[in-house]
mmCIF file of the N, C-alpha and C atoms, coordinates in Angstrom:
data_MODEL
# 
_entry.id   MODEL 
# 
loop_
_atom_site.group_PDB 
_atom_site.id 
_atom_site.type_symbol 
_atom_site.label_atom_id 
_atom_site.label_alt_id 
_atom_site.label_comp_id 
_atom_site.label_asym_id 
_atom_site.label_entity_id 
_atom_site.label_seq_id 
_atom_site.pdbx_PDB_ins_code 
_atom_site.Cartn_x 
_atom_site.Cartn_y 
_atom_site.Cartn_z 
_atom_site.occupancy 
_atom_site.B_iso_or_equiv 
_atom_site.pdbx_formal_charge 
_atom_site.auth_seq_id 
_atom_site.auth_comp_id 
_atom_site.auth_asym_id 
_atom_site.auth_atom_id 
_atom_site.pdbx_PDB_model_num 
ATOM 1   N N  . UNK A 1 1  ? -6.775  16.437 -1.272  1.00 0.00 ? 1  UNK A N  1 
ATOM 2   C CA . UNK A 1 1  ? -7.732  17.410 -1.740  1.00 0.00 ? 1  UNK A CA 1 
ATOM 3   C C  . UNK A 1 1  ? -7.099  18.785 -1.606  1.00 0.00 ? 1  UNK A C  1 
ATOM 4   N N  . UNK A 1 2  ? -7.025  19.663 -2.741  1.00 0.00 ? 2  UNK A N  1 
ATOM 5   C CA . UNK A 1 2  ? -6.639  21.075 -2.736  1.00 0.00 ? 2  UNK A CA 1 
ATOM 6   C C  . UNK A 1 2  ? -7.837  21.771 -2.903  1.00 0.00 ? 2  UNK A C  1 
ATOM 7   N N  . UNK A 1 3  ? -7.956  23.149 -1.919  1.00 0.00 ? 3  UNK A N  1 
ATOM 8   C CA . UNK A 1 3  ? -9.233  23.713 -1.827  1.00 0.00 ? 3  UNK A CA 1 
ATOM 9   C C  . UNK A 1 3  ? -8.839  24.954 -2.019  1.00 0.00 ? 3  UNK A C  1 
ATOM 10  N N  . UNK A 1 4  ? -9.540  26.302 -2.769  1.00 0.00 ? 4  UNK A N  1 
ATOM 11  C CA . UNK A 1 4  ? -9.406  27.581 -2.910  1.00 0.00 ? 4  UNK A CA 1 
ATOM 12  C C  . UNK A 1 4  ? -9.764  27.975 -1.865  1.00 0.00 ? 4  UNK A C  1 
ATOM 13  N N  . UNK A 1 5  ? -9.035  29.051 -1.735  1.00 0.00 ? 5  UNK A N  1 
ATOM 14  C CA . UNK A 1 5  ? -8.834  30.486 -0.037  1.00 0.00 ? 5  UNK A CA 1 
ATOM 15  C C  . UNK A 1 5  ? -10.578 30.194 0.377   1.00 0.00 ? 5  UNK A C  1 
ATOM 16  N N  . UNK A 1 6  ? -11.573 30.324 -0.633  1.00 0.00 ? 6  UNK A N  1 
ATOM 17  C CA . UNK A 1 6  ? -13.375 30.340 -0.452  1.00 0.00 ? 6  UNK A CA 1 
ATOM 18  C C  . UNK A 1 6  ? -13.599 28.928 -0.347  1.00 0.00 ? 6  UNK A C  1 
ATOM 19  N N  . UNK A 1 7  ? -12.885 28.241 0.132   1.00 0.00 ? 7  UNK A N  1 
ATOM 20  C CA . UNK A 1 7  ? -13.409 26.796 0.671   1.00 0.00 ? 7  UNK A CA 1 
ATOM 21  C C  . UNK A 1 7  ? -13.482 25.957 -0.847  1.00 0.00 ? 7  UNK A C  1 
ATOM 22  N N  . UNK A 1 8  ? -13.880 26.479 -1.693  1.00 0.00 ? 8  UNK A N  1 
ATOM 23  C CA . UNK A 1 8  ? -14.471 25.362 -2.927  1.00 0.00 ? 8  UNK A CA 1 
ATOM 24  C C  . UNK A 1 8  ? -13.272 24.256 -3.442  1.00 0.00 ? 8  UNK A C  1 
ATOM 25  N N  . UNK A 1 9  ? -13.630 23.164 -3.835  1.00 0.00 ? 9  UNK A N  1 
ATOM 26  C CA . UNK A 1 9  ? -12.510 22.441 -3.844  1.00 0.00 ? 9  UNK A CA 1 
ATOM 27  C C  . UNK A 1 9  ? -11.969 22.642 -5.056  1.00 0.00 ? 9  UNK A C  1 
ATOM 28  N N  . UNK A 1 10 ? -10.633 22.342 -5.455  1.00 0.00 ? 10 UNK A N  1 
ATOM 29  C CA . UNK A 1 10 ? -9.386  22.633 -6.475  1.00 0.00 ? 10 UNK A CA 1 
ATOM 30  C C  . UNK A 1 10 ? -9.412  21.629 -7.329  1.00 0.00 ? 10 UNK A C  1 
ATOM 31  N N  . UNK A 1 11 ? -9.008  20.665 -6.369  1.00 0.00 ? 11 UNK A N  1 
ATOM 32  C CA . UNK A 1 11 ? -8.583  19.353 -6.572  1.00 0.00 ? 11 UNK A CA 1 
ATOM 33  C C  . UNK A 1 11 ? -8.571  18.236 -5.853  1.00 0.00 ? 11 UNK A C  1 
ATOM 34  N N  . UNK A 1 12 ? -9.229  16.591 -6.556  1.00 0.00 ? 12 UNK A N  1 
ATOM 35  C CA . UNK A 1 12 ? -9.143  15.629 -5.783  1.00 0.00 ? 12 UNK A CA 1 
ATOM 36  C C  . UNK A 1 12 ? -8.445  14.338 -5.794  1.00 0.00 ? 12 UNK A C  1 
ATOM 37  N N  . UNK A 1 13 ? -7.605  13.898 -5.008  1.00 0.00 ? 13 UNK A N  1 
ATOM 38  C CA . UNK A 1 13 ? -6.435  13.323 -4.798  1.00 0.00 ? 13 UNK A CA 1 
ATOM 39  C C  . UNK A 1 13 ? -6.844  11.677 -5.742  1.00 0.00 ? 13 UNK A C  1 
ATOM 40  N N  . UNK A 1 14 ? -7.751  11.929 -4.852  1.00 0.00 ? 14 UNK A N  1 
ATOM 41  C CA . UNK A 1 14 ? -8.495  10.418 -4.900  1.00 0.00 ? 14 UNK A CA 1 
ATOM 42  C C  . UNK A 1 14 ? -9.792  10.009 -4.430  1.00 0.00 ? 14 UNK A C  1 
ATOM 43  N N  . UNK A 1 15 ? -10.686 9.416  -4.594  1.00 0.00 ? 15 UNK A N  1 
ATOM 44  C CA . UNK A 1 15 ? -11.940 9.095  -4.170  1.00 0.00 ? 15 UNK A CA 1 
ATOM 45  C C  . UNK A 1 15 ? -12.212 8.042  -3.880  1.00 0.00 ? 15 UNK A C  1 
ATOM 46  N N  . UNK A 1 16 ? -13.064 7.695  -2.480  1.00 0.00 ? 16 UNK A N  1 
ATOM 47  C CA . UNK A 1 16 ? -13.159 6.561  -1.411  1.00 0.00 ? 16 UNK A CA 1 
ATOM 48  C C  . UNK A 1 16 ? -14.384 6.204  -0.899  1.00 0.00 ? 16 UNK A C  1 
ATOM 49  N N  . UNK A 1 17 ? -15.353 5.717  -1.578  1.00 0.00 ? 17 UNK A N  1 
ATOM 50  C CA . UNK A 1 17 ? -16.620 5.153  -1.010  1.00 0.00 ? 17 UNK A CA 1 
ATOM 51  C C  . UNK A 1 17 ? -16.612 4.274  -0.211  1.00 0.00 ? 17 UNK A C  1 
ATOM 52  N N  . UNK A 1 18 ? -17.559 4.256  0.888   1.00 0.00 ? 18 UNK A N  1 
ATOM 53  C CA . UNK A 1 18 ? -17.623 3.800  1.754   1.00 0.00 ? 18 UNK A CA 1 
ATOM 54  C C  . UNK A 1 18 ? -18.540 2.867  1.976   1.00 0.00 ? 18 UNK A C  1 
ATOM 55  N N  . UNK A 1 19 ? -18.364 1.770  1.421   1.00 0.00 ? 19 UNK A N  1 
ATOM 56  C CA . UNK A 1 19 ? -19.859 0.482  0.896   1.00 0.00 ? 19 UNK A CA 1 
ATOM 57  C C  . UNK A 1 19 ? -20.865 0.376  2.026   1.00 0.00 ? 19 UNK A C  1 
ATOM 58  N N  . UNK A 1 20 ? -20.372 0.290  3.108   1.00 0.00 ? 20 UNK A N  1 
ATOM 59  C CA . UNK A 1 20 ? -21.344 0.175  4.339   1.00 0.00 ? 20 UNK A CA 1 
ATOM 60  C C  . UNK A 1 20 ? -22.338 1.421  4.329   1.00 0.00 ? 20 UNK A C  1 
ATOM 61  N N  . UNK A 1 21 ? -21.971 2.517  4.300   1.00 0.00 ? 21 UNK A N  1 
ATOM 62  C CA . UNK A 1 21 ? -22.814 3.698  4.124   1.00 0.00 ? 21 UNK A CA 1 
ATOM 63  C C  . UNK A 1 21 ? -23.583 3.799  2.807   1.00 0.00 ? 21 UNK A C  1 
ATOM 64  N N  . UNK A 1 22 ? -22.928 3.409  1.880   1.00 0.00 ? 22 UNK A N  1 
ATOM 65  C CA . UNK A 1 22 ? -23.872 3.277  0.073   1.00 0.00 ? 22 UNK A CA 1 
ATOM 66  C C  . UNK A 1 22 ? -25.287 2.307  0.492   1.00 0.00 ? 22 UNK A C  1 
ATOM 67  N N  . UNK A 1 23 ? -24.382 1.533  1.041   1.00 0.00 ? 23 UNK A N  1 
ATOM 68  C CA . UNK A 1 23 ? -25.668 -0.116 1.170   1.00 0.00 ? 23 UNK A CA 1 
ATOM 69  C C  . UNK A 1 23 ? -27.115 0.801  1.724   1.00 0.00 ? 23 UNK A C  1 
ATOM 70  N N  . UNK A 1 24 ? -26.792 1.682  3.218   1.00 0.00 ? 24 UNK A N  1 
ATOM 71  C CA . UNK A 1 24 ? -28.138 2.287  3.460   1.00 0.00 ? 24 UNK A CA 1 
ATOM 72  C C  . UNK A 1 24 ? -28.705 3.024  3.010   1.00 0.00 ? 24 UNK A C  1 
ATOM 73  N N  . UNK A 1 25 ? -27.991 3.722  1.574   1.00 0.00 ? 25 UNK A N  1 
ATOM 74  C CA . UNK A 1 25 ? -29.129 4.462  0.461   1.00 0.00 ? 25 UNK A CA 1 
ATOM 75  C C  . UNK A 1 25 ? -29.749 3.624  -0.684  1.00 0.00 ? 25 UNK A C  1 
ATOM 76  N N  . UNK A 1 26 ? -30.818 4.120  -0.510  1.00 0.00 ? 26 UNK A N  1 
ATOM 77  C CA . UNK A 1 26 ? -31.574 3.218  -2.045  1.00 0.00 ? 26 UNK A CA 1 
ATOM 78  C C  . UNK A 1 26 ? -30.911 3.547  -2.905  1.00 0.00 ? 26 UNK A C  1 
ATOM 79  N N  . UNK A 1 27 ? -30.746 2.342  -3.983  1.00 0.00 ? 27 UNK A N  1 
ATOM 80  C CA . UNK A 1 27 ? -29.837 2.699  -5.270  1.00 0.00 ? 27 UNK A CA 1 
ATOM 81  C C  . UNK A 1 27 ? -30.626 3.997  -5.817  1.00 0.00 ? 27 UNK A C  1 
ATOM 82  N N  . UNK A 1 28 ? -31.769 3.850  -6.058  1.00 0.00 ? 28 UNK A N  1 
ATOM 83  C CA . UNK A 1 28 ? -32.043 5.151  -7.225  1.00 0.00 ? 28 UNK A CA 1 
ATOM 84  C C  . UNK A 1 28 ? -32.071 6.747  -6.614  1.00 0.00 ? 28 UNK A C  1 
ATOM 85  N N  . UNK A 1 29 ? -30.830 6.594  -5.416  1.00 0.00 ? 29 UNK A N  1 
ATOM 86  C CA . UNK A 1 29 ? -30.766 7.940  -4.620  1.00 0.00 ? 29 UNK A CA 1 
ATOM 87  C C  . UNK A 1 29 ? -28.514 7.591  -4.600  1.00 0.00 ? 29 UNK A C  1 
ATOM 88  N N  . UNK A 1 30 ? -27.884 6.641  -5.086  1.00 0.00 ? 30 UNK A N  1 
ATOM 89  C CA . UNK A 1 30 ? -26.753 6.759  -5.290  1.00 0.00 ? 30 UNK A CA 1 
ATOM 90  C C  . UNK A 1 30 ? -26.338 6.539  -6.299  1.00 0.00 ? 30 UNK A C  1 
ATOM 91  N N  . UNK A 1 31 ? -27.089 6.038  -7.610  1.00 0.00 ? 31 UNK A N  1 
ATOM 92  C CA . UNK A 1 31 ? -26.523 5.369  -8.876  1.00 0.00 ? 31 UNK A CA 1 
ATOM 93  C C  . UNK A 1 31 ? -25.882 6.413  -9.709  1.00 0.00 ? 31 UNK A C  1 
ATOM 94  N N  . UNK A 1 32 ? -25.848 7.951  -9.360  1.00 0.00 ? 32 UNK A N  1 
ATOM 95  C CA . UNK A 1 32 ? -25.539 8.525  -9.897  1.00 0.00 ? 32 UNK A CA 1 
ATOM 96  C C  . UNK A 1 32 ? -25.406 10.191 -9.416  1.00 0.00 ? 32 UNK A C  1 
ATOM 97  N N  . UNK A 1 33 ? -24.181 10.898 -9.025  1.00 0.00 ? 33 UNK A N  1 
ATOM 98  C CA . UNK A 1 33 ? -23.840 11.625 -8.408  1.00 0.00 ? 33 UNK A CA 1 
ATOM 99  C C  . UNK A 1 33 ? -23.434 12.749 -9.498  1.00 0.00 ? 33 UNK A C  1 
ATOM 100 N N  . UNK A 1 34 ? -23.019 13.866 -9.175  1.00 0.00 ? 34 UNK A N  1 
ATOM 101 C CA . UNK A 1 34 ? -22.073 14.919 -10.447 1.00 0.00 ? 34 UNK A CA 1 
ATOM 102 C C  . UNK A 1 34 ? -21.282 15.768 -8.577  1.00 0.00 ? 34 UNK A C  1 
ATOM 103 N N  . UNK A 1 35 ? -19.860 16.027 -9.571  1.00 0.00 ? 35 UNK A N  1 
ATOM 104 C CA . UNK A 1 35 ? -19.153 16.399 -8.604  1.00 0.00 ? 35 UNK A CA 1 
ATOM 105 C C  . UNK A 1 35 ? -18.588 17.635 -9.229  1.00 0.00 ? 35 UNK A C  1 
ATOM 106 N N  . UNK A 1 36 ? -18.230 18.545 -8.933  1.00 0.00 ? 36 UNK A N  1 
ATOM 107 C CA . UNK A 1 36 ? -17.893 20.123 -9.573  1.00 0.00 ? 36 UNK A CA 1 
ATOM 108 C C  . UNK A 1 36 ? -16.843 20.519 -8.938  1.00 0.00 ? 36 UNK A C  1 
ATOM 109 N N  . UNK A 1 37 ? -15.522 20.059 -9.631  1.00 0.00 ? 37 UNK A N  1 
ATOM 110 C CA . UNK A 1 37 ? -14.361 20.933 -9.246  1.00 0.00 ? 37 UNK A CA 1 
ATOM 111 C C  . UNK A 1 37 ? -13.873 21.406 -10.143 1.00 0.00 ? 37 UNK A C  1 
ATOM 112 N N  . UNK A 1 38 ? -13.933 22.701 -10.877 1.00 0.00 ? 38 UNK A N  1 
ATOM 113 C CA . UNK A 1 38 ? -13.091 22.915 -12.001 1.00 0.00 ? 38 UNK A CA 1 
ATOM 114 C C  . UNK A 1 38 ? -13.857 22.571 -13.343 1.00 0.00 ? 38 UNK A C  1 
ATOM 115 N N  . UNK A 1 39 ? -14.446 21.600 -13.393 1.00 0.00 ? 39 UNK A N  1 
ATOM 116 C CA . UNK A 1 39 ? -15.485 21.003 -14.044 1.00 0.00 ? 39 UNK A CA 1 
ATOM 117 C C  . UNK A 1 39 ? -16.368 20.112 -13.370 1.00 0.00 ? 39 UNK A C  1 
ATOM 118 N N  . UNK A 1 40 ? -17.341 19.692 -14.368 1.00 0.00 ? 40 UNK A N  1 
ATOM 119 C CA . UNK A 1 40 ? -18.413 18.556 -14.145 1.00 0.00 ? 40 UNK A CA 1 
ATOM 120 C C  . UNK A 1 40 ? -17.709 17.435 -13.882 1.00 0.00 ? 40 UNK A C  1 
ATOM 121 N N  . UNK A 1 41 ? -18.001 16.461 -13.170 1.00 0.00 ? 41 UNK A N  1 
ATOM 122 C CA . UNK A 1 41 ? -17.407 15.148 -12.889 1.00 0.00 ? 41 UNK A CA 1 
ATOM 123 C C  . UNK A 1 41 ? -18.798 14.272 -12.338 1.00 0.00 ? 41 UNK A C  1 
ATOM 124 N N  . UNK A 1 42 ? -19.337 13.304 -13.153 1.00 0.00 ? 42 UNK A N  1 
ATOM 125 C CA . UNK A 1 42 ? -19.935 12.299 -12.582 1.00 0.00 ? 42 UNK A CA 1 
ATOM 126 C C  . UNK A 1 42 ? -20.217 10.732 -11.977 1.00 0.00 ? 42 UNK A C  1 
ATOM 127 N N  . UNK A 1 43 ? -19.965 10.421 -10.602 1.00 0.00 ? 43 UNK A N  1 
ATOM 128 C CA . UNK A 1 43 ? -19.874 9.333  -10.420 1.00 0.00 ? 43 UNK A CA 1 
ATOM 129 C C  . UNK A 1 43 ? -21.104 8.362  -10.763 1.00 0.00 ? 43 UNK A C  1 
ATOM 130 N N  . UNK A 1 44 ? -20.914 7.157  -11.491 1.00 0.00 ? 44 UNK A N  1 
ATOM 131 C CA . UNK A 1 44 ? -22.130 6.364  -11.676 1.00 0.00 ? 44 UNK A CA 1 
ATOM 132 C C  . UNK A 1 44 ? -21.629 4.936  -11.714 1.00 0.00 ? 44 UNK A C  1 
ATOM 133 N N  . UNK A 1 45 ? -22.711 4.402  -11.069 1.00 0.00 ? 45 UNK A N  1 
ATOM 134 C CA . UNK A 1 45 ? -22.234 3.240  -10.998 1.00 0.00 ? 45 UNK A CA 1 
ATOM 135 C C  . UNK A 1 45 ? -22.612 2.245  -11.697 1.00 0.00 ? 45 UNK A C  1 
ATOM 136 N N  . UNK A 1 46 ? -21.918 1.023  -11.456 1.00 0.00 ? 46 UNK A N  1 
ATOM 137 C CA . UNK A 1 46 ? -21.217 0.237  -12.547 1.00 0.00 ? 46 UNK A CA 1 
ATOM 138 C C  . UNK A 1 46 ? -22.268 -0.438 -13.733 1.00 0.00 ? 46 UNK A C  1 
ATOM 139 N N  . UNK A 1 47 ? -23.226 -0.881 -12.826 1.00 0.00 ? 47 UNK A N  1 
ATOM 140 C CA . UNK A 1 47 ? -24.331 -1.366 -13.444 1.00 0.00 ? 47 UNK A CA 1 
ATOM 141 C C  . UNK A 1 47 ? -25.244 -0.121 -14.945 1.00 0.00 ? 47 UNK A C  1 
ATOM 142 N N  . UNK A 1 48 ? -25.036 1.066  -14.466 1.00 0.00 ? 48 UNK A N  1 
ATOM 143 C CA . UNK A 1 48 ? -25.821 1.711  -15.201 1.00 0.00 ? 48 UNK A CA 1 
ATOM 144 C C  . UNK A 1 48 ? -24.058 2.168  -16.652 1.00 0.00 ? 48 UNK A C  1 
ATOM 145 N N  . UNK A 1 49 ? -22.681 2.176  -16.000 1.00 0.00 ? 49 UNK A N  1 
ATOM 146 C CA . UNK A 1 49 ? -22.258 2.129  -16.639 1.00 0.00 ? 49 UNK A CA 1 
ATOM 147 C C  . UNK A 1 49 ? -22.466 1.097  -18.055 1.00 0.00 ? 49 UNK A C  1 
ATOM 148 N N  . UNK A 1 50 ? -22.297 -0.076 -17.524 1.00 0.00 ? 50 UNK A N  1 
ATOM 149 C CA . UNK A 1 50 ? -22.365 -1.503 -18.230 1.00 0.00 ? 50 UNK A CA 1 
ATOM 150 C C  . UNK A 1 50 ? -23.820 -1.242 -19.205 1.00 0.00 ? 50 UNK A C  1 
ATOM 151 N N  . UNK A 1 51 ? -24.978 -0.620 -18.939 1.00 0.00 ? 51 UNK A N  1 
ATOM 152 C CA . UNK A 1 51 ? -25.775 0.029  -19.924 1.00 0.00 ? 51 UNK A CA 1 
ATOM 153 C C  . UNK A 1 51 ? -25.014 0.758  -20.878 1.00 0.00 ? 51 UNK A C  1 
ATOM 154 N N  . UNK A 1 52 ? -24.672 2.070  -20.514 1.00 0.00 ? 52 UNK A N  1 
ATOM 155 C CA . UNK A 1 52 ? -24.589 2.672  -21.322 1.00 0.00 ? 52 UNK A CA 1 
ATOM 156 C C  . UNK A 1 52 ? -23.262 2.409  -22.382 1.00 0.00 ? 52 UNK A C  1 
ATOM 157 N N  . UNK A 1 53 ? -22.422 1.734  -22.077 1.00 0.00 ? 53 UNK A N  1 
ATOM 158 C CA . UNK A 1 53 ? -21.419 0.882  -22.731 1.00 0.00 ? 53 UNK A CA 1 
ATOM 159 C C  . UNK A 1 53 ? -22.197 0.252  -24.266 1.00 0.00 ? 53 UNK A C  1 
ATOM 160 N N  . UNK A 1 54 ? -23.090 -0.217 -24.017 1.00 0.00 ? 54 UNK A N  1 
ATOM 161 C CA . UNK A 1 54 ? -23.976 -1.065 -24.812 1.00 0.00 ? 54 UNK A CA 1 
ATOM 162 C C  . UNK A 1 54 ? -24.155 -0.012 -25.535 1.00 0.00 ? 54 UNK A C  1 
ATOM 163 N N  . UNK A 1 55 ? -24.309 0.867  -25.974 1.00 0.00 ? 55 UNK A N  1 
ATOM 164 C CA . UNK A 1 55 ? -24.488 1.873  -27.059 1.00 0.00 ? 55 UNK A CA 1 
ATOM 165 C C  . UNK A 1 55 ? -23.148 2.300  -27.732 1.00 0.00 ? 55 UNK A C  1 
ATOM 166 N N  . UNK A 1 56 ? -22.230 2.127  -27.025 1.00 0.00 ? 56 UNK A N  1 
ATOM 167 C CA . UNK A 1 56 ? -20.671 2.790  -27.925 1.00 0.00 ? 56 UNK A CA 1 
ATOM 168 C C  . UNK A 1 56 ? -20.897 4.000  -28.290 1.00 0.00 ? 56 UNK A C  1 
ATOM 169 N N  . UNK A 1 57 ? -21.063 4.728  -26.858 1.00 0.00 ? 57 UNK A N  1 
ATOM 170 C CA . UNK A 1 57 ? -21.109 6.084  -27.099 1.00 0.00 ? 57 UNK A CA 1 
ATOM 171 C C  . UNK A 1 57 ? -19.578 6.550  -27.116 1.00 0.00 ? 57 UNK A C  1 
ATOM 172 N N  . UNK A 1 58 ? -19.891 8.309  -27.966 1.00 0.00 ? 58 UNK A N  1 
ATOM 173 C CA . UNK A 1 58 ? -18.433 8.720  -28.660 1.00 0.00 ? 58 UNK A CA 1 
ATOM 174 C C  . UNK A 1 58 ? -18.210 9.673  -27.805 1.00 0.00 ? 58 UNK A C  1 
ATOM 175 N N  . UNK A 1 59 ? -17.204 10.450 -27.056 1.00 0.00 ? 59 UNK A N  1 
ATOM 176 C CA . UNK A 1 59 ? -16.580 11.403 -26.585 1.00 0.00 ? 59 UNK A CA 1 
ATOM 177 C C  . UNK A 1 59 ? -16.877 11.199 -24.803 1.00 0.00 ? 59 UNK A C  1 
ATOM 178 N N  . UNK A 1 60 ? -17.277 10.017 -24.548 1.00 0.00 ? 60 UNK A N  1 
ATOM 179 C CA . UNK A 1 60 ? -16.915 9.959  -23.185 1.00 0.00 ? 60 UNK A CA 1 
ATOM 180 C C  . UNK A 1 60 ? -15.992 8.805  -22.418 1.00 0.00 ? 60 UNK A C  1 
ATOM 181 N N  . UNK A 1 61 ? -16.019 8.830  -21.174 1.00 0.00 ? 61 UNK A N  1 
ATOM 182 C CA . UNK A 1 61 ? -14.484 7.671  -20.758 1.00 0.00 ? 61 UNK A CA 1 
ATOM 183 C C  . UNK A 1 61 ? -15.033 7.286  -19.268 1.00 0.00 ? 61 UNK A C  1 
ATOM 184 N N  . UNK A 1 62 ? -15.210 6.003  -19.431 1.00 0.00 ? 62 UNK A N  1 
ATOM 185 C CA . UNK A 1 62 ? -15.254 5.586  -18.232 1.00 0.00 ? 62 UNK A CA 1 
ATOM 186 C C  . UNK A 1 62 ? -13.983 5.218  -17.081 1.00 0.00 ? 62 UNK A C  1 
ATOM 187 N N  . UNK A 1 63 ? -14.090 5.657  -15.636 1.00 0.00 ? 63 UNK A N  1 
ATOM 188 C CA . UNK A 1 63 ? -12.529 5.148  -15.206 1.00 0.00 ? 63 UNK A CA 1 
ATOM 189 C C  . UNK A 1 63 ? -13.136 5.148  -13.655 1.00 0.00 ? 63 UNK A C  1 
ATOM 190 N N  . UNK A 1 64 ? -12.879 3.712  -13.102 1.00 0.00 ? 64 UNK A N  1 
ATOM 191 C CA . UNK A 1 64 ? -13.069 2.933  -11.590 1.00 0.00 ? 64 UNK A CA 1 
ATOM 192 C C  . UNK A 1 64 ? -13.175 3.771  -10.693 1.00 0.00 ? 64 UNK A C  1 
ATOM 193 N N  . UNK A 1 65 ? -13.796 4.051  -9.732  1.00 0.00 ? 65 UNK A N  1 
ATOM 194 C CA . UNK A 1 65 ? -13.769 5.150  -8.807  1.00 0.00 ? 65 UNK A CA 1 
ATOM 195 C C  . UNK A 1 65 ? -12.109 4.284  -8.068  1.00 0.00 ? 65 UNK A C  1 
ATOM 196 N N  . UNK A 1 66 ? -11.787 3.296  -8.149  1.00 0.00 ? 66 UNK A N  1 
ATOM 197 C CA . UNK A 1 66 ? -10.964 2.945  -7.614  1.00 0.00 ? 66 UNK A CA 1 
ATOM 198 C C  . UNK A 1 66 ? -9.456  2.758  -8.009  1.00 0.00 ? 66 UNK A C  1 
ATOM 199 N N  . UNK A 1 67 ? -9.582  3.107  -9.399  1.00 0.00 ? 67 UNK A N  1 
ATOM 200 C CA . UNK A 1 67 ? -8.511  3.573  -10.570 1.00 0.00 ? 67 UNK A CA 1 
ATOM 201 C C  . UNK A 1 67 ? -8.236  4.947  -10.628 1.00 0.00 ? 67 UNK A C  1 
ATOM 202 N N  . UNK A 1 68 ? -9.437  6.218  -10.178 1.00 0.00 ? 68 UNK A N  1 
ATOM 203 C CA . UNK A 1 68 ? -9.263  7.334  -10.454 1.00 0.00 ? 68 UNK A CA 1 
ATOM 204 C C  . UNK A 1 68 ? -8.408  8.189  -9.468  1.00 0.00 ? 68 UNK A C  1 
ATOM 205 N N  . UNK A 1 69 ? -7.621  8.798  -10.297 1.00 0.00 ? 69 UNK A N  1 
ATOM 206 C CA . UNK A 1 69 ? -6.444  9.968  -9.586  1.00 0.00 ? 69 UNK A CA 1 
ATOM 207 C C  . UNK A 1 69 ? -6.958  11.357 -10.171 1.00 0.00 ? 69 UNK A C  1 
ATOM 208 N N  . UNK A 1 70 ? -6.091  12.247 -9.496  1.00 0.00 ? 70 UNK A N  1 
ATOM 209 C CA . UNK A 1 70 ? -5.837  13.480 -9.656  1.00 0.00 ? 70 UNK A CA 1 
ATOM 210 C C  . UNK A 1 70 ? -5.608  13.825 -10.844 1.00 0.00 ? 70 UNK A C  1 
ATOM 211 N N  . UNK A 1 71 ? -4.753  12.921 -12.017 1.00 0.00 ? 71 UNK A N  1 
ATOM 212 C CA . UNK A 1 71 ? -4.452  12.929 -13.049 1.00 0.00 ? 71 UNK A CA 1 
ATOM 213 C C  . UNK A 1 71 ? -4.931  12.526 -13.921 1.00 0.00 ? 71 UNK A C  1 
ATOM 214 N N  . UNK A 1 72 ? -6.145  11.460 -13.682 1.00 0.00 ? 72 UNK A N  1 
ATOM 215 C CA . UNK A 1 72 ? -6.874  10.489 -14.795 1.00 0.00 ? 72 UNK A CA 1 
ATOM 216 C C  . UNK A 1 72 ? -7.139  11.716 -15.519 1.00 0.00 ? 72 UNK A C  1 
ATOM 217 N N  . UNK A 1 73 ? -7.791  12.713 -15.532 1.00 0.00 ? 73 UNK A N  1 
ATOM 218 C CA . UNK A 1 73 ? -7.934  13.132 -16.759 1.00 0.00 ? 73 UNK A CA 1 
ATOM 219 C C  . UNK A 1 73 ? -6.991  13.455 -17.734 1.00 0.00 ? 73 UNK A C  1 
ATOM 220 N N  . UNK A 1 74 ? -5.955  13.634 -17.702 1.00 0.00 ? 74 UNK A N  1 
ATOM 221 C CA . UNK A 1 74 ? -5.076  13.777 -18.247 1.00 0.00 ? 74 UNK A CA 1 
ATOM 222 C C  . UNK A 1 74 ? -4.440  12.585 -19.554 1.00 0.00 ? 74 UNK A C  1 
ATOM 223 N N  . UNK A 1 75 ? -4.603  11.469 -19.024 1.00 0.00 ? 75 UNK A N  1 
ATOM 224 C CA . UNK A 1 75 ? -4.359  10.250 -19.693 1.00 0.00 ? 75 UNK A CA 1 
ATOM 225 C C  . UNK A 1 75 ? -5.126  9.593  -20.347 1.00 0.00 ? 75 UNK A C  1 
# 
């Protein structure tokens, strides 16, 4: 993680959920997060992905919280 001099974050290396801690939130309080570094970034999970798949929507990209780098956007 790279963070500006004001704390806010830059950049993130990589991202690491922690299933034991997810399990004790109700899904309809984790299914879907937004993260702000630089831009919008939203984590959602898989199930509501696998919905919205079903439409073949145009200009967005799904990628694994466990696939995602520093660089996925890029590629």
């Amino acid at each position: 993680m790279t963070t500006h001099p004001n704390g806010q974050i830059f950049e993130v290396d990589s991202i690491v959920l922690d299933k034991t801690i997810l399990k004790k939130i109700p899904f309809e309080r984790r299914a879907i997060f937004k993260m702000f570094y630089g831009c919008e970034y939203y984590i959602i999970h898989e199930r509501i992905v696998s919905e919205i798949q079903k439409i073949s929507p145009k200009g967005i990209r799904f990628i694994p919280v466990s696939e995602y780098t520093s660089s996925s956007v890029f590629e």
